[in-house]
TIRO-2110 file (N, C-alpha, C; in Angstrom, 1 decimal):
// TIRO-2110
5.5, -60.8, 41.5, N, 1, A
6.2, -60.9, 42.8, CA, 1, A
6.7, -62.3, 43.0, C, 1, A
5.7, -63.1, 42.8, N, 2, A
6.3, -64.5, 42.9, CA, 2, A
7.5, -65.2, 41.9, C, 2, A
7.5, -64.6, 41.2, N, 3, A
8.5, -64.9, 40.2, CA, 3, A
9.7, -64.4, 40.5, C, 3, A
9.4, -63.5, 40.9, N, 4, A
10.9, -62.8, 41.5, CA, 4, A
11.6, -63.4, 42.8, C, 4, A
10.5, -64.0, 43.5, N, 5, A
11.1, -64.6, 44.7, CA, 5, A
11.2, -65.8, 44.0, C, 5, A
10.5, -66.3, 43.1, N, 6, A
11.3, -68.0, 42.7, CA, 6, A
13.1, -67.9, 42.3, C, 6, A
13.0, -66.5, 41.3, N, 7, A
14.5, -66.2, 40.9, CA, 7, A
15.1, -65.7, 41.9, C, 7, A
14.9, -65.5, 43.3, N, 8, A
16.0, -64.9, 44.3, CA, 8, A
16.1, -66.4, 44.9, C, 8, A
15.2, -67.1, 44.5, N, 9, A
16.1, -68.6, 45.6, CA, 9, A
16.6, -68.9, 44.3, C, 9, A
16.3, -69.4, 43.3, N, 10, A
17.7, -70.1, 42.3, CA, 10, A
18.6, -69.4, 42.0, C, 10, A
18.7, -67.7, 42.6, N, 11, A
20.3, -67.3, 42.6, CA, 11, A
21.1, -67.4, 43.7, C, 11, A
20.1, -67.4, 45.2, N, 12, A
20.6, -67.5, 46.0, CA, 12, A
21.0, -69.5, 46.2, C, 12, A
20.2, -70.6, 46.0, N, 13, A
20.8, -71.0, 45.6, CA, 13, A
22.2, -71.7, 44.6, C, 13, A
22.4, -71.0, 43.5, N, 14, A
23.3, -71.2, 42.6, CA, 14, A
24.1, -70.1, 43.5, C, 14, A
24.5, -69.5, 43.9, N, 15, A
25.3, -69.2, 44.7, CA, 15, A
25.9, -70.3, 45.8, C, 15, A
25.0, -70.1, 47.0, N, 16, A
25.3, -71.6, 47.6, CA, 16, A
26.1, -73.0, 47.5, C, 16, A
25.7, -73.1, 46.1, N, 17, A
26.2, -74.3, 45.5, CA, 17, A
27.4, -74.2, 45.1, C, 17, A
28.0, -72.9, 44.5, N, 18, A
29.2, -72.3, 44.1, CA, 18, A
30.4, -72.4, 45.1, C, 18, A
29.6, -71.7, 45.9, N, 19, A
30.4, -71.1, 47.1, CA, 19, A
31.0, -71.7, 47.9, C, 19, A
29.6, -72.9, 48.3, N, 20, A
29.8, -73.7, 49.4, CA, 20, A
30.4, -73.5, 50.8, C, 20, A
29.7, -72.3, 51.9, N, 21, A
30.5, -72.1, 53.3, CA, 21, A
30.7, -73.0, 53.5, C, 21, A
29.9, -74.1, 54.0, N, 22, A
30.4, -75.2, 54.6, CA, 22, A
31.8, -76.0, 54.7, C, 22, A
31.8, -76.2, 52.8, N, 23, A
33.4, -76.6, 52.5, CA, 23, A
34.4, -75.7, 53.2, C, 23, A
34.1, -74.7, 52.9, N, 24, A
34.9, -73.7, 53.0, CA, 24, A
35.4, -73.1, 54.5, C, 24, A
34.7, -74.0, 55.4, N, 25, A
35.1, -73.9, 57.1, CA, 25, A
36.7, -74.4, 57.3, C, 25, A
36.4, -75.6, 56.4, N, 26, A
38.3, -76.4, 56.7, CA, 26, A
39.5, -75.0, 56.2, C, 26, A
39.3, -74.8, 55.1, N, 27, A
39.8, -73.7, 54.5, CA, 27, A
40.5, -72.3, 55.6, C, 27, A
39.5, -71.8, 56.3, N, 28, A
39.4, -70.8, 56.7, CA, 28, A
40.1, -71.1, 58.2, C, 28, A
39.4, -71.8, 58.8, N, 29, A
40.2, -72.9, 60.1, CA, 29, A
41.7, -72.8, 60.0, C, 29, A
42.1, -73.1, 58.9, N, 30, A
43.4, -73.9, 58.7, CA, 30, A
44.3, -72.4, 58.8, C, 30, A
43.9, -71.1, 57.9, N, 31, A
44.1, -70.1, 57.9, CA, 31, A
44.3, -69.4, 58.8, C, 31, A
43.6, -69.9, 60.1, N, 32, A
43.2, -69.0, 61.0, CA, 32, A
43.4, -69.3, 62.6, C, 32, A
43.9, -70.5, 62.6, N, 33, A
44.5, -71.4, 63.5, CA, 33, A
45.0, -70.7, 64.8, C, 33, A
45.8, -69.8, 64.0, N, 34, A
47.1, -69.2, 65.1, CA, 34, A
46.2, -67.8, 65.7, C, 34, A
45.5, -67.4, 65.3, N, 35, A
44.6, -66.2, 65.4, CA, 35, A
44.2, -66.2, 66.8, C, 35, A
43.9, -65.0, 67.6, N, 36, A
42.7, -65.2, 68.7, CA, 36, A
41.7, -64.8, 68.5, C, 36, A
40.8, -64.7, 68.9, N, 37, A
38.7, -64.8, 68.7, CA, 37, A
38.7, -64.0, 68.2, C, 37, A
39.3, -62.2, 68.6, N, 38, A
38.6, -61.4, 67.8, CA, 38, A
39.4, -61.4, 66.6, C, 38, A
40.6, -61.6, 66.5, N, 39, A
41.1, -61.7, 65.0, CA, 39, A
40.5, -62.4, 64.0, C, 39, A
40.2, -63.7, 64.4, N, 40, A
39.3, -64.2, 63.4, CA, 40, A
37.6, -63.9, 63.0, C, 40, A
37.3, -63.4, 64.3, N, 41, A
36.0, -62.2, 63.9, CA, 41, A
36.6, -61.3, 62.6, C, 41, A
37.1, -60.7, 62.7, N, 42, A
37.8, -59.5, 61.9, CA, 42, A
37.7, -60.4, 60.3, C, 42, A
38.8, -61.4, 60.5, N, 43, A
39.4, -62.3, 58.9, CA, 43, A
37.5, -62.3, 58.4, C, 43, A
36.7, -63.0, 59.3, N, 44, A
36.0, -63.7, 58.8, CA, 44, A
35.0, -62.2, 58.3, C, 44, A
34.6, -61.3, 59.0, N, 45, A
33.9, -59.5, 58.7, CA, 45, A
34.6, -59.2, 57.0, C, 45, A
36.1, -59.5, 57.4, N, 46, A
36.8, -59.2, 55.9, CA, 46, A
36.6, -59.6, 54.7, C, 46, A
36.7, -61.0, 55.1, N, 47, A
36.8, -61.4, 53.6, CA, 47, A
35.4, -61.9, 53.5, C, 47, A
34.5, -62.0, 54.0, N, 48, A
32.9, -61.8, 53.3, CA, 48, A
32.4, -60.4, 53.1, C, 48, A
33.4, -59.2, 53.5, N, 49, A
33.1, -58.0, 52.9, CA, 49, A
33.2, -58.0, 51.6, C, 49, A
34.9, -58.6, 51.6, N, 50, A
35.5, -58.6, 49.9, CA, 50, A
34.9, -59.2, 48.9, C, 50, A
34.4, -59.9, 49.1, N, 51, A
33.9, -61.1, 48.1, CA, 51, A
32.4, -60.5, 48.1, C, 51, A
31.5, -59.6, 49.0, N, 52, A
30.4, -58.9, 48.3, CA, 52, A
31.2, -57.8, 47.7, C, 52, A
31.9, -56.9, 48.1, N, 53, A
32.3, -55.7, 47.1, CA, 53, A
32.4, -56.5, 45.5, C, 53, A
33.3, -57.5, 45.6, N, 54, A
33.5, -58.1, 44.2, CA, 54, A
32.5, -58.7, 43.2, C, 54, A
31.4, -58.8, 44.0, N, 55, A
30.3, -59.6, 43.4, CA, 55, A
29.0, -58.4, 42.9, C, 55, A
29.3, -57.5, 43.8, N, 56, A
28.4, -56.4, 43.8, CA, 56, A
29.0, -55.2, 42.3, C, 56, A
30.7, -55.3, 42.2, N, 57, A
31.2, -54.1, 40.9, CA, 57, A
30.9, -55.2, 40.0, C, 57, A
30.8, -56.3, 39.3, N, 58, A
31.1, -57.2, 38.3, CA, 58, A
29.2, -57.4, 38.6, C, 58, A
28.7, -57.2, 39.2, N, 59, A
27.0, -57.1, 39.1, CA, 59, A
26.6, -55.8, 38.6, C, 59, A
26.7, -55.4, 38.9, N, 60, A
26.8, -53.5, 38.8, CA, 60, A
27.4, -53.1, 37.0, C, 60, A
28.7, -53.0, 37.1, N, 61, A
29.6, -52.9, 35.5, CA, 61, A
29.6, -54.1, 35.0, C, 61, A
29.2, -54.7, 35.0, N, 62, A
29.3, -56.4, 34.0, CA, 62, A
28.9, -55.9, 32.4, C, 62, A
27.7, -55.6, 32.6, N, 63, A
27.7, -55.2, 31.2, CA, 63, A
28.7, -53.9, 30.2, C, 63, A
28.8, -53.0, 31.5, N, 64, A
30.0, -52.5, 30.8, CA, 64, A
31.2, -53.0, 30.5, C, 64, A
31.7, -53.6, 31.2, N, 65, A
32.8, -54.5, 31.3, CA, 65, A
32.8, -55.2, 29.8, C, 65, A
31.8, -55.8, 29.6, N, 66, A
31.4, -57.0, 28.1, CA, 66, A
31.6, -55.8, 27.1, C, 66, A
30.8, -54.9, 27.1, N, 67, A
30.8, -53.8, 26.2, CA, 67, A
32.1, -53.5, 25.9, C, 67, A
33.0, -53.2, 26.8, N, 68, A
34.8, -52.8, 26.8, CA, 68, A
35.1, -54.0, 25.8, C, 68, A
35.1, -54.8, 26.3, N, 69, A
36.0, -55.9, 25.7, CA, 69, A
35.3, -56.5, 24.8, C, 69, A
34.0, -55.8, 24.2, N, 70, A
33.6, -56.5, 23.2, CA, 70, A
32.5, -57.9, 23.0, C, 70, A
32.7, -58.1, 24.7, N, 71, A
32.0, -59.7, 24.4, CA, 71, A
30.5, -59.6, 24.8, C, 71, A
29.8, -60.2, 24.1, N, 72, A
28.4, -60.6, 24.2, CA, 72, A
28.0, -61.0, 25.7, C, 72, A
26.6, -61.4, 25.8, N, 73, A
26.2, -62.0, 27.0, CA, 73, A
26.3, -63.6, 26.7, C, 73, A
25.7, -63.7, 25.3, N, 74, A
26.1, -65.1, 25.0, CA, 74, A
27.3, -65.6, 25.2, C, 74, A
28.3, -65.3, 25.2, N, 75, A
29.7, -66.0, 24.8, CA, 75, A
29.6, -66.1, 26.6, C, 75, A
28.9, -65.1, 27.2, N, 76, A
29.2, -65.2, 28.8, CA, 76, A
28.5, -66.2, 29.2, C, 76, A
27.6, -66.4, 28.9, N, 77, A
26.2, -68.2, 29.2, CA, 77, A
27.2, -68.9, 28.7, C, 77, A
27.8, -69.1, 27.7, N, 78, A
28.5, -70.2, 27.2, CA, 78, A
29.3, -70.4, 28.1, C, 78, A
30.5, -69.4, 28.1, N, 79, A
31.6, -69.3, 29.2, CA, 79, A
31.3, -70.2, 30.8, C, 79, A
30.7, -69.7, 31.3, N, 80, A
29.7, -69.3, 32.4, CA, 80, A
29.7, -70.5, 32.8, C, 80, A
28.5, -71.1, 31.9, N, 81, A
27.9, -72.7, 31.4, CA, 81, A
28.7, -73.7, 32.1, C, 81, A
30.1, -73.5, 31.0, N, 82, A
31.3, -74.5, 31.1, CA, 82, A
31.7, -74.8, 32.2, C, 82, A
32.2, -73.3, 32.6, N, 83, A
32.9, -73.2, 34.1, CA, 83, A
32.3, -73.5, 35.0, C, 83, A
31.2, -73.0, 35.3, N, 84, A
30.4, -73.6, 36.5, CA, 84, A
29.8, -75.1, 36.6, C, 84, A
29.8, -75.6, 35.4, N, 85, A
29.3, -77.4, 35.7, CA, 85, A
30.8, -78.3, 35.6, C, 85, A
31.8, -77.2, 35.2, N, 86, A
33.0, -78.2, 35.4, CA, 86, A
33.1, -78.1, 37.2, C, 86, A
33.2, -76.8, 37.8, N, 87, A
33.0, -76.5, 38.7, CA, 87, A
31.9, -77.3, 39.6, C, 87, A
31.3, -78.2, 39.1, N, 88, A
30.3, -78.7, 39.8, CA, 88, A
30.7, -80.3, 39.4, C, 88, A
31.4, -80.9, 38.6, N, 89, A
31.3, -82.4, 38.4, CA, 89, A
33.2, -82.3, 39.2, C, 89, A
33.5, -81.4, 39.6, N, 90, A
34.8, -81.4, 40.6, CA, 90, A
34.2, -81.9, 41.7, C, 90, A
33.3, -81.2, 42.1, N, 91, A
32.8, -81.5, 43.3, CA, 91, A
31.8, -82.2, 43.5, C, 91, A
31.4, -83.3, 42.6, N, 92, A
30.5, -84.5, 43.0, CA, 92, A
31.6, -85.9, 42.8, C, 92, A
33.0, -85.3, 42.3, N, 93, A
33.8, -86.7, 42.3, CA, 93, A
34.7, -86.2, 43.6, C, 93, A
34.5, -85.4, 44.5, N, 94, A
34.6, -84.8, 45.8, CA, 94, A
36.2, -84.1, 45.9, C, 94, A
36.7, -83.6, 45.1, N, 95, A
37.8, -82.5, 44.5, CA, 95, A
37.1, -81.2, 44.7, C, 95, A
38.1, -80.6, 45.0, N, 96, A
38.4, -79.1, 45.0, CA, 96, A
38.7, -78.6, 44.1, C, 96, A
37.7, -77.8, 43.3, N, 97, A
38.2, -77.1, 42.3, CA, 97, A
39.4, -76.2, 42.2, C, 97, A
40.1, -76.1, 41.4, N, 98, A
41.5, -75.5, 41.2, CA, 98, A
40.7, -74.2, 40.4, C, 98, A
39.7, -74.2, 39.5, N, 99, A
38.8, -73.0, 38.7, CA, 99, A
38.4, -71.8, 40.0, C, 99, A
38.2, -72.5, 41.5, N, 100, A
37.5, -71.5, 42.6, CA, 100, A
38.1, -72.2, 43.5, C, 100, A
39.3, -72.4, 43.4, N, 101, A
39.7, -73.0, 44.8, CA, 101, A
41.7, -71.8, 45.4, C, 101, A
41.3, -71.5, 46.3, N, 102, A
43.0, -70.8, 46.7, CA, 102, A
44.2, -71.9, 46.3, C, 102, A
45.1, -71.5, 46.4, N, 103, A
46.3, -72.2, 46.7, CA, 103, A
46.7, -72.9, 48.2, C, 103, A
46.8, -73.9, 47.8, N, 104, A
47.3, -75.0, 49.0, CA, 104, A
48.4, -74.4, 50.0, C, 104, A
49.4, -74.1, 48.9, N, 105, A
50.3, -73.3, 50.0, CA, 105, A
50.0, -72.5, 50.5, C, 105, A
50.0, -71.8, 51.2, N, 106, A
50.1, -70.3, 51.7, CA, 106, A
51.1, -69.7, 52.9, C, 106, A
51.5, -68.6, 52.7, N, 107, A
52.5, -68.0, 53.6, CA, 107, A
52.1, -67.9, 55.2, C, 107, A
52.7, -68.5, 56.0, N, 108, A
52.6, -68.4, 57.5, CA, 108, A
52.5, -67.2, 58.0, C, 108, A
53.6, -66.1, 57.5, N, 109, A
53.9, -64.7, 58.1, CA, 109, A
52.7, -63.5, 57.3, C, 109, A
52.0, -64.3, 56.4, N, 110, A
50.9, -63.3, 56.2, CA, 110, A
50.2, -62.3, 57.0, C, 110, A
49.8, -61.6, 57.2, N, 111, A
49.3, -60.7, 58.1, CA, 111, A
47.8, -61.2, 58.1, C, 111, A
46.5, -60.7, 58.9, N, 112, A
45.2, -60.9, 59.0, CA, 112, A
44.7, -60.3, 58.0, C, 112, A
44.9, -59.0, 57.4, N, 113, A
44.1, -58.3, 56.1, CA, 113, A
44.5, -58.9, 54.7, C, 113, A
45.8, -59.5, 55.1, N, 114, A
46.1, -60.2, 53.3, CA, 114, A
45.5, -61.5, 53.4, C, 114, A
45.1, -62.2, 54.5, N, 115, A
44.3, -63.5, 54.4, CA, 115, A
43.3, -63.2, 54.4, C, 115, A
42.5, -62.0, 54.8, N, 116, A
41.1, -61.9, 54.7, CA, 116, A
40.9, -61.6, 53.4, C, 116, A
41.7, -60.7, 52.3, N, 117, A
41.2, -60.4, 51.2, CA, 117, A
41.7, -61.8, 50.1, C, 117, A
43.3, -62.6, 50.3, N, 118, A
43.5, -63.6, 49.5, CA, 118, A
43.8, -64.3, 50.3, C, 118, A
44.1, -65.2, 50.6, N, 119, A
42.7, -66.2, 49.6, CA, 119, A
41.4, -66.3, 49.6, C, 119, A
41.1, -65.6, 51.1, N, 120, A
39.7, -65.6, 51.9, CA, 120, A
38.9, -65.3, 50.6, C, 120, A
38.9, -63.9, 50.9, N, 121, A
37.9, -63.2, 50.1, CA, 121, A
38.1, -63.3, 48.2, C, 121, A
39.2, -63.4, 47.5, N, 122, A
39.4, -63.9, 46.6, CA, 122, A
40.6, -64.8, 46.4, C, 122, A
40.7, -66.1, 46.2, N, 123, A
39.4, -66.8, 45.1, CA, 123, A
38.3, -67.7, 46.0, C, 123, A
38.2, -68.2, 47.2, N, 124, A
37.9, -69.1, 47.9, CA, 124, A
36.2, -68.3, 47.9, C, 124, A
36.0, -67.2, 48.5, N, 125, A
34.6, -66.8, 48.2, CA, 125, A
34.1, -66.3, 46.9, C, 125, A
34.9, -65.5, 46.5, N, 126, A
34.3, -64.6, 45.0, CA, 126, A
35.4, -65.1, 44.2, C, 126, A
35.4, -66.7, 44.0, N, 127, A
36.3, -66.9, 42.8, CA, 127, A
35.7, -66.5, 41.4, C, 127, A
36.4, -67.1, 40.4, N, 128, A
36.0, -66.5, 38.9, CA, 128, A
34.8, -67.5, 38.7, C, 128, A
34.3, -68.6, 39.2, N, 129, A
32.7, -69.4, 38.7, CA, 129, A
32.1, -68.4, 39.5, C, 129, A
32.2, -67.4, 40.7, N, 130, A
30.8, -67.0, 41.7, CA, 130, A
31.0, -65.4, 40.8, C, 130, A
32.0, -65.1, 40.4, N, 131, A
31.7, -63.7, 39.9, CA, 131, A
31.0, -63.7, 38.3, C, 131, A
31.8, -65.0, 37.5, N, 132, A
30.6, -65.3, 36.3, CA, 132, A
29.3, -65.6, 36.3, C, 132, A
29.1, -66.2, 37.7, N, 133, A
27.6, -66.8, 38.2, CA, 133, A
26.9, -65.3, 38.0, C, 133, A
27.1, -64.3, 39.0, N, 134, A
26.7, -63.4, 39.4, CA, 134, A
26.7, -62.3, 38.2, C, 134, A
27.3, -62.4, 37.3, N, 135, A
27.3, -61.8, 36.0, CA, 135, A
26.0, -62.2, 34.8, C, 135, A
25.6, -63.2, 35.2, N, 136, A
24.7, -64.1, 34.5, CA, 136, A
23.4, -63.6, 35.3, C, 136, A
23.5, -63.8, 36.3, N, 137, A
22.4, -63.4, 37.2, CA, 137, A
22.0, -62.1, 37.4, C, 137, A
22.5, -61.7, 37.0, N, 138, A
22.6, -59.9, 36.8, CA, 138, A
21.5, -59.2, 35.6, C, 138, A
22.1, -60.2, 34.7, N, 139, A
22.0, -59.7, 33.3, CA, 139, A
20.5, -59.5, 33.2, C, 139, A
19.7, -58.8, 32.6, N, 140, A
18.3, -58.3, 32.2, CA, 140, A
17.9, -57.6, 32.9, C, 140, A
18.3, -56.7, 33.8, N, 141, A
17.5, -55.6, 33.9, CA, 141, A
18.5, -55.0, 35.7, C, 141, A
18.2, -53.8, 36.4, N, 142, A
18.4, -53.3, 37.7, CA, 142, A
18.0, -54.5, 39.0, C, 142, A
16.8, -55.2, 38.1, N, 143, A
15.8, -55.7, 39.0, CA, 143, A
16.7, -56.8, 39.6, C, 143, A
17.4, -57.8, 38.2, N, 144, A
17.9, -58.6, 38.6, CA, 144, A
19.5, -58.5, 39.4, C, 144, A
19.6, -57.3, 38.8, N, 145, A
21.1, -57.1, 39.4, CA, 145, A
20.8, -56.6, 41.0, C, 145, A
20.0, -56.3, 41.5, N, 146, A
19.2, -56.2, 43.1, CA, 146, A
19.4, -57.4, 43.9, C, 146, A
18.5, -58.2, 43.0, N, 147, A
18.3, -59.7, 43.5, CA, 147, A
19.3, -60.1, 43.5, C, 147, A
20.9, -60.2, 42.7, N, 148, A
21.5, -60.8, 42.5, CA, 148, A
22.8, -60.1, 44.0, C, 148, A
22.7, -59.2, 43.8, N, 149, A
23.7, -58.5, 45.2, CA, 149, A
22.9, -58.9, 46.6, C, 149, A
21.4, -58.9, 46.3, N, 150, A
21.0, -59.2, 47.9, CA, 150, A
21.2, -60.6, 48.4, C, 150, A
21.1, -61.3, 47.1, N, 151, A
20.7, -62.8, 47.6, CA, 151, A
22.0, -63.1, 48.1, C, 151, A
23.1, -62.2, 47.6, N, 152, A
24.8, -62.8, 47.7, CA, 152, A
25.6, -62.2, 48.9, C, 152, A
24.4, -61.0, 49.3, N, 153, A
24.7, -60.7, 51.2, CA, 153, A
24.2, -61.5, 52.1, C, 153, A
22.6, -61.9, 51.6, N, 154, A
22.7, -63.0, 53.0, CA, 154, A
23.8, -63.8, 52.3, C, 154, A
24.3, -64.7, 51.6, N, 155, A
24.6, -65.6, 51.8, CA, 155, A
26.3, -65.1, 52.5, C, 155, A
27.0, -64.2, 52.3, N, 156, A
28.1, -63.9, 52.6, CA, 156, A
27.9, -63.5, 54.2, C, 156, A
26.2, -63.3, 54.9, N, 157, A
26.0, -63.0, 56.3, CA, 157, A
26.2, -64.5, 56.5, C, 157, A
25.6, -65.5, 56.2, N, 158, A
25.7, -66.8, 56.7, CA, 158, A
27.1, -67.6, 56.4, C, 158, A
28.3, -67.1, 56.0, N, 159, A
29.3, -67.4, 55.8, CA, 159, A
30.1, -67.0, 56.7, C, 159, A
29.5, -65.4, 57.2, N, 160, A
30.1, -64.9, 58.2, CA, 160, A
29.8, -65.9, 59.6, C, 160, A
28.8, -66.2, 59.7, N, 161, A
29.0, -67.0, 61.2, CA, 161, A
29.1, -68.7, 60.8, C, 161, A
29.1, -69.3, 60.1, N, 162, A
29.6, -70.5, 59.6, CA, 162, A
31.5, -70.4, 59.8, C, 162, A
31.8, -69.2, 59.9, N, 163, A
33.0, -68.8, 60.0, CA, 163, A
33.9, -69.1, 61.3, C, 163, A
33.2, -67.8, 62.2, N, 164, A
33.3, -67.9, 63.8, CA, 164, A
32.7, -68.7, 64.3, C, 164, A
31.8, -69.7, 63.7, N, 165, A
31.6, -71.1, 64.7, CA, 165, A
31.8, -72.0, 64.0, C, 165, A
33.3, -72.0, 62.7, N, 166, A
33.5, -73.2, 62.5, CA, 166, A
33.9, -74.6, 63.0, C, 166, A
34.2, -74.3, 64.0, N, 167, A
35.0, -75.0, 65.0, CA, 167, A
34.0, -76.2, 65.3, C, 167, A
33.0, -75.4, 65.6, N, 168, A
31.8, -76.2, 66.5, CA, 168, A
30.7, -77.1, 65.4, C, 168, A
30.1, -76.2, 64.4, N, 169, A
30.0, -76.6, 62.9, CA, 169, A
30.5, -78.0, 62.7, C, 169, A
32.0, -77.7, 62.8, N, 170, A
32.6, -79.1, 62.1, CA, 170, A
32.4, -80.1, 62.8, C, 170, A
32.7, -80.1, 64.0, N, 171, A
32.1, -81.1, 65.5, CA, 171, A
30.8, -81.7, 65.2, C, 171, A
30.2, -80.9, 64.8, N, 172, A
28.6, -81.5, 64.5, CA, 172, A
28.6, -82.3, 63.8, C, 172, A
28.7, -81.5, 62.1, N, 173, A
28.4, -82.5, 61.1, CA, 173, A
29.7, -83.4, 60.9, C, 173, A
30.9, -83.5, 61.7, N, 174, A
31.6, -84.5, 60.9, CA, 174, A
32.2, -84.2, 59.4, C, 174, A
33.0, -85.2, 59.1, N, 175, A
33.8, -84.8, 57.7, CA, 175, A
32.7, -85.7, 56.5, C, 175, A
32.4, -86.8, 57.2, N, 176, A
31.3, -87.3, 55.7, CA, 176, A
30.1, -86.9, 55.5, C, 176, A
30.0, -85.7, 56.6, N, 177, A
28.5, -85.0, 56.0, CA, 177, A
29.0, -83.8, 55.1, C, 177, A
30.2, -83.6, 55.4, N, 178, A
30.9, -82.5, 54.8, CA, 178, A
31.0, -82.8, 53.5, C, 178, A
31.3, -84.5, 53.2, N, 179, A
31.6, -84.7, 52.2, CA, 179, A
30.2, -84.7, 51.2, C, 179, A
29.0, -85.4, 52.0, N, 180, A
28.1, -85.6, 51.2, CA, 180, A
27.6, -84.3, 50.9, C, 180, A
28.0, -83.0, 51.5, N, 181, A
27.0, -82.2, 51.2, CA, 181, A
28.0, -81.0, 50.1, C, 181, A
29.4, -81.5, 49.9, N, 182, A
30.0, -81.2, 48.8, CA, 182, A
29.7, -81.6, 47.7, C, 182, A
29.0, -83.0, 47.5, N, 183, A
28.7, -84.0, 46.5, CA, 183, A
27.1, -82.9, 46.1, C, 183, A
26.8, -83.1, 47.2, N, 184, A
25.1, -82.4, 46.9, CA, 184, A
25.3, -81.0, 45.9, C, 184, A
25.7, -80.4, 47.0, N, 185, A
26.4, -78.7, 46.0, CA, 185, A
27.1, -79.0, 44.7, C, 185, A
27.5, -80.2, 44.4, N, 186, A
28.3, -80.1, 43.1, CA, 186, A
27.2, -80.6, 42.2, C, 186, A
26.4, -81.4, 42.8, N, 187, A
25.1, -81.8, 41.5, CA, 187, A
24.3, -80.6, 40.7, C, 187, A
24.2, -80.0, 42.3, N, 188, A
23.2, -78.6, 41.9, CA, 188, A
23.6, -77.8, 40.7, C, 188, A
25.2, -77.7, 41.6, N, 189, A
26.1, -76.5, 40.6, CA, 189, A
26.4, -77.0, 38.9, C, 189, A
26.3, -78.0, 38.8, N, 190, A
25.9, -78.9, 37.2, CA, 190, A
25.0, -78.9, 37.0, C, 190, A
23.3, -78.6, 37.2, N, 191, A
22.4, -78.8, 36.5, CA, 191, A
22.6, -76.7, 36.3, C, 191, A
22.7, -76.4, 37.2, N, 192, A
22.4, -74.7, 37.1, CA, 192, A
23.3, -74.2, 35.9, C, 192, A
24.8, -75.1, 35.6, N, 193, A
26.2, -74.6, 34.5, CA, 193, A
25.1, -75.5, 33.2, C, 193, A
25.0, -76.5, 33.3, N, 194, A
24.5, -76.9, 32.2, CA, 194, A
22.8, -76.5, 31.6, C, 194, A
22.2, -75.8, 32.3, N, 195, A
21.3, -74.6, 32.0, CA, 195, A
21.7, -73.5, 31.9, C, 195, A
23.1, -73.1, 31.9, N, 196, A
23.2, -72.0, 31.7, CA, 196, A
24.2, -72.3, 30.4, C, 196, A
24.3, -73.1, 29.7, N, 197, A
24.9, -73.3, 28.5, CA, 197, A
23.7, -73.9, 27.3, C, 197, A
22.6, -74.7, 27.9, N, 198, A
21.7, -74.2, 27.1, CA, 198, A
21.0, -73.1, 26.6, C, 198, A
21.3, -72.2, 27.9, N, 199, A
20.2, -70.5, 27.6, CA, 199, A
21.7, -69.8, 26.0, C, 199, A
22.6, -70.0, 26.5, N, 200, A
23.8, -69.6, 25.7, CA, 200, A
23.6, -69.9, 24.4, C, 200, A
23.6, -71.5, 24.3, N, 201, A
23.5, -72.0, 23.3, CA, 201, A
22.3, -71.5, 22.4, C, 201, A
20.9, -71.5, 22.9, N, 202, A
19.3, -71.0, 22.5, CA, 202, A
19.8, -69.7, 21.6, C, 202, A
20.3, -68.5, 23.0, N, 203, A
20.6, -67.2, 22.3, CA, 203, A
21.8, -66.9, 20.9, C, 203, A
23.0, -68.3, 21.2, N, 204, A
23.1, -67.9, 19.8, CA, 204, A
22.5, -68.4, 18.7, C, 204, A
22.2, -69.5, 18.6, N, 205, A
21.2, -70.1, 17.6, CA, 205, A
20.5, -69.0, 17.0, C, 205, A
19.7, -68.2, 18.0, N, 206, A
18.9, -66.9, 18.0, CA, 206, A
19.4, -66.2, 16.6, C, 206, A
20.8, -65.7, 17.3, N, 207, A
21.6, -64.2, 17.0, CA, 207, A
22.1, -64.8, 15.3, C, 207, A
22.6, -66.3, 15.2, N, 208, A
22.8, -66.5, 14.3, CA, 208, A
21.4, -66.8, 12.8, C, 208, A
20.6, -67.0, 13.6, N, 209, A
19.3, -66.9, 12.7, CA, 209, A
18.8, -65.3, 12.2, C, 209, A
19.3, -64.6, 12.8, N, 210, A
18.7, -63.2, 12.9, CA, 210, A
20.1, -62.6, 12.0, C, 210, A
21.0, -63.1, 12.3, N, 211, A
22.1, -62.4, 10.9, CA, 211, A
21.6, -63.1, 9.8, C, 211, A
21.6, -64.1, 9.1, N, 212, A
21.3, -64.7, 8.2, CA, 212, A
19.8, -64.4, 7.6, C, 212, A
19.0, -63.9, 8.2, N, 213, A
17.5, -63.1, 8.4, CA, 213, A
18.1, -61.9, 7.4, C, 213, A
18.9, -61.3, 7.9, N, 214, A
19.1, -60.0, 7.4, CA, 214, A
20.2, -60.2, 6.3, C, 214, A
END
């Protein structure tokens, strides 16, 4: 039991760290500007829906998915590894990742459901490092793939009101707490990518001892 709650906080943090609501207040603000209260209730309900649906099928079918196309879990730790600690030394030199980050531009005449699902909900929440994350964290058993969808609803519940009170949020902590706590999240999210390129690395070493075995 205790080990299972040690691995629901280092997925629920490696999530966190990925994700980062906090950053992600400017983002959504900017999006959301023109909106009134309840519309942005709605954007913000939406697109932390979307981004669990997306975290939840790629938790769920991941391994089918790998199976389709052939690819290992290893090549996925590797993969994974990369992305997420590049994804993490972006954000300790205080950059926005372009790997999980939306497009700068975006359309004014968008409607509320196409902001809640793009950019909102994909790539800004469930970009391609939180769906690899979540694929990784999945992997070995129902158990983990449990832990790995629940830990990624609270966090998508606490995004949800980081959302509707980002206004006030920002007022508090200011932009250099924002910043330091972008720098914080990017360290984390580098030691978690570069443990996850060691487990990668371990398992092929493994696989390639074990062909050569036989």
């Amino acid at each position: 039991m205790i080990e299972k709650l040690v691995y629901a906080t280092i997925v629920f943090t490696g999530f966190l760290a990925i994700m980062n609501p906090i950053a992600a207040i400017s983002i959504f603000l900017s999006l959301t500007s023109q909106e009134s209260e309840s519309s942005v209730k709605k954007i913000a309900f939406q697109s932390t829906l979307t981004a669990l649906s997306i975290v939840a099928i790629f938790s769920l079918a991941g391994h089918f998915l790998l199976s389709f196309f052939g690819v290992t879990f290893t090549a996925l730790r590797l993969t994974g590894g990369f992305l997420v600690a590049l994804i993490g030394y972006e954000m300790l030199q205080g950059k926005q990742s372009m790997v999980n980050n939306p497009m700068k531009d975006n359309d004014a005449e968008e409607d509320e459901g196409s902001v809640a699902i793009t950019p909102l909900g994909i790539p800004l929440l469930a970009g391609p490092g939180v769906i690899i994350t979540a694929m990784n964290f999945s992997a070995g058993g129902m158990v983990n793939c449990v832990i790995t969808i629940l830990a990624f609803g609270l966090l998508c519940a606490i995004t949800y009101f980081c959302f509707i009170f980002g206004k006030q949020i920002k007022e508090i902590i200011g932009t250099n707490i924002l910043k330091v706590t972008t720098r914080m999240m990017g360290l984390i999210l580098a030691v978690i990518g570069i443990q996850m390129l060691i487990d990668g690395i371990y398992s092929a070493v493994n696989e390639f001892q074990a062909i050569n075995y036989f």
